[in-house]
Structures are given as structure tokens and as C-alpha cells.
N, C-alpha and C positions, 0 to 999 in steps of 0.2 A: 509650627509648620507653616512654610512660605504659601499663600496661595497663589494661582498661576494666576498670570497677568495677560490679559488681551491684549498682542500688540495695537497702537495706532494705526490707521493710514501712511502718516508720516515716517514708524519708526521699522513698517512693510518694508516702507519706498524705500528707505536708506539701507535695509539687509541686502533690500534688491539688487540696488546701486554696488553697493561693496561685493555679493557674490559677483555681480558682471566684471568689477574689475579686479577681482580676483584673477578669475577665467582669463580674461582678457592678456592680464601679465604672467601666466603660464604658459598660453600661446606665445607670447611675447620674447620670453623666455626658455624653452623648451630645454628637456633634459637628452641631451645627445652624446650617444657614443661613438667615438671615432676611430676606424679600424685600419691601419696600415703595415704593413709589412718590413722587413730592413732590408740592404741589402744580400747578396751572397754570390758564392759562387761555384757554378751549376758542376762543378768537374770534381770539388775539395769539400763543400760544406753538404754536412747532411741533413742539415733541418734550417729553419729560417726563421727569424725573431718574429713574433706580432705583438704589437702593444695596439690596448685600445685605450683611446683617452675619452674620459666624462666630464663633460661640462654643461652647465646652466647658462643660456645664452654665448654669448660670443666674449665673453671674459671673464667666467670662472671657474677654474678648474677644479672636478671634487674627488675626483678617481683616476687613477691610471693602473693600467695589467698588463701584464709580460707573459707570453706563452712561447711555445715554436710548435711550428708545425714543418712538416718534409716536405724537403723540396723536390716538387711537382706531385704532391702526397693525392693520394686518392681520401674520396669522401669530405671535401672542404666544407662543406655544407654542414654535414653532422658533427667535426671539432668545432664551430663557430659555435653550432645552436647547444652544445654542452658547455662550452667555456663563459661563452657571454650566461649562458641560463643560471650557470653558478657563480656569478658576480656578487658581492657583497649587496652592490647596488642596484643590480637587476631591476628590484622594485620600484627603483625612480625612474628610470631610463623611459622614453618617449619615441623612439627611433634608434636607427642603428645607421651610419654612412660608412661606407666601401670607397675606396680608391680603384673602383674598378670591380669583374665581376672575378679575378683572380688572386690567390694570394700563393707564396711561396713557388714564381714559376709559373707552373699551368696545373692549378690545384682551381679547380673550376667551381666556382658559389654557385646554388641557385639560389636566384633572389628571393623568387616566388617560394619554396622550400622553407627558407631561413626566415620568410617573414609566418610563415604559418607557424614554424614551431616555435619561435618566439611571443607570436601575438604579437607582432610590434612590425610599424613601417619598417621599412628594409630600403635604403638607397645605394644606387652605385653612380657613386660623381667620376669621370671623366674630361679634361680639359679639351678632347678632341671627339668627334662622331665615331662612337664603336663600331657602328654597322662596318667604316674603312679600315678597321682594325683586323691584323692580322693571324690571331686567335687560331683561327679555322684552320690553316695550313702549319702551323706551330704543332697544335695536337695531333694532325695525321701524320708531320715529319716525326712525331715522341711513339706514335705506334698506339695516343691515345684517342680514336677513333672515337670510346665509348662514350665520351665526355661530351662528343658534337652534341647529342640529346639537350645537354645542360644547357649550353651554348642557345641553341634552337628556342628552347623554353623562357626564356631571360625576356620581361618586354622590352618592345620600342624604346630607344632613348629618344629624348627631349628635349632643347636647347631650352635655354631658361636664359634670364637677363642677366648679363655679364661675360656671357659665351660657351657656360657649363654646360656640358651635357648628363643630365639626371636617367640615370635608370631605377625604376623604383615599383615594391610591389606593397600591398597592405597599406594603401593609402593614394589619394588618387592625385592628378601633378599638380594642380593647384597646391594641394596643402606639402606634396613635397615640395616644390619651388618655395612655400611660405619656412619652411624646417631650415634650409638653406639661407636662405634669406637672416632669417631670425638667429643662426648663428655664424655669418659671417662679421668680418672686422676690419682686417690690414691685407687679406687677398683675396680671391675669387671663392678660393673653398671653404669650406667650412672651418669654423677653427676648430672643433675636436680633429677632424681628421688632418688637418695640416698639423698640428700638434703631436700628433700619434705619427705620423711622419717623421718628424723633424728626432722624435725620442726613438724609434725603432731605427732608422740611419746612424744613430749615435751609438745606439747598441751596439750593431753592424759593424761600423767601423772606426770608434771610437770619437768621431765627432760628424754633428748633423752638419750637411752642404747641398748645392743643388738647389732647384728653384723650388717655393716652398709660400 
């Protein structure tokens, strides 16, 4: 039988050391999942592609999922927090980023919502200020009034450095701006979700185009 051994000082100080940069390169690296939509069209197609892409920092991809949802489909909130909750990889994921607070049309996310029943940061990146976004008047011309609540409830976006506007709940902007950060590479956005882009487009229309 081994007997137990009293660490040193010295062999404390170096767990210490290695737990911190452990830590340190999981911040560093964060597991993100990136959620976009494909094209469509609003008169012919009846549901609309979403892939989300996972990746560990800003160049490695470990996962990717294909769903659809209807387009301008009611309850966007509750298909996200069932699809992503039943990911293979759910249990690694550290965040979730949105190309916005809509997908499929005017299928309305709540962030706040999505980040509760997943237990996990929730962002919605933007290349432009939502507050001027047209949203609002979109849903009363579709006759979906009921959705303004959604809308309403979403916090404040936040420019962050590089010109991004983050919306984001389950997490405060500091460490969303750090999430960002930690997995961009070759564009402003995140690479999961420019990736999950670039693959639901391709879906779409049989090859990714557009700025990306």
C-alpha cells in the first residue's frame, strides 16, 4: 500500500501555476457555437436551413448541425433551446452567438430566454446598431404584433472594438466582448458563426457568397 505523500511548497506552487494556466487557456480558447441561417425564399420555401458550427478558439472546428426551422415560424426561442440542448456536444459548449436576434425571417429569439434554458451566455452579433434596425415595423406589416414583447425584452447592444455590435444575456460585456474576441481570426465575427454562415448559404443555394 502507497502511503500518501505531503506535497512540498514548491510542488503546491507548480499545481498552482498549471491549474492557472490551464484556466487561463480555456478562456483563451473558448468552446463556441455558431448559429446562422441560409438563405430562402419567403413566397416558395417553407422552412429554412440553420446550421450551427463548434469550435474551440478561432481555428478548430469540432462540430457542426443542420436543422430547419419555418420560415417566419413562431417560438424561435424554444426550437434553439431543444436543438442545441440535444447536441452531442452540448456539454462542452461555453456560449452560444446569433447573427442577430432572428432567424428564418422574423422567427424572433429571446436572448434572455435562450440563455436561461440553456445555462449558457447567449450573444447576438450584428455588423450594424439594431436599436436602427427595422424589426419593429417588419413584424406589424407580417400581422406579428405579438413578438414586439420579444423584441422589447432583448438588452441594449454594445459596440465593442472592431465596429461589432454584441447583444448578449448570461454573461456580462466584458466577458462577452472577451468570447468574441477569443474566437475571431480573418473577419470581424466570430469564426463559429461566420463558418455556420458560410455552410448554411451553401446549403441554401448550393454554394457560400456574399460578404462573410
Amino acid at each position: 500500500m502507497c502511503a500518501a505523500r505531503r506535497p512540498t511548497r514548491e510542488s503546491a506552487d507548480a499545481q498552482r501555476a498549471e491549474g492557472e494556466r490551464s484556466s487561463s487557456a480555456g478562456r483563451a480558447r473558448p468552446h463556441l457555437l455558431g448559429i446562422d441561417d441560409g438563405a430562402f425564399d419567403k413566397w416558395r420555401d417553407p422552412d429554412v436551413p440553420v446550421v450551427g458550427v463548434m469550435m474551440e478558439g478561432p481555428d478548430l472546428v469540432e462540430g457542426v448541425a443542420i436543422a430547419r426551422f419555418p420560415v417566419d415560424g413562431d417560438d424561435a426561442t424554444g426550437f434553439l433551446a431543444r436543438w442545441i440542448g440535444a447536441l452531442r456536444f452540448r456539454p462542452a459548449l461555453q456560449g452560444v452567438v446569433l447573427g442577430g436576434i432572428t432567424i428564418a425571417g422574423l422567427g424572433v429569439v429571446d436572448v434572455v430566454g435562450l440563455a436561461g434554458a440553456l445555462r449558457l451566455p447567449v450573444l447576438a452579433v450584428n455588423r450594424r446598431n439594431p436599436a436602427n434596425h427595422r424589426l419593429e415595423r417588419a413584424l406589424r406589416a407580417a400581422a406579428l404584433e405579438a413578438r414586439l414583447a420579444l423584441v422589447e425584452r432583448c438588452p441594449p447592444a454594445l459596440q465593442i472594438s472592431g465596429g461589432l455590435w454584441i447583444t448578449s444575456a448570461g454573461i456580462d460585456a466584458e466577458g462577452a466582448a472577451a468570447l468574441v474576441a477569443a474566437t475571431r481570426r480573418k473577419a470581424d465575427l466570430p469564426e463559429p458563426l461566420r463558418l455556420a454562415h458560410l455552410v448554411a448559404r451553401a446549403i441554401a443555394t448550393g454554394e457560400s457568397r456574399g460578404r462573410a
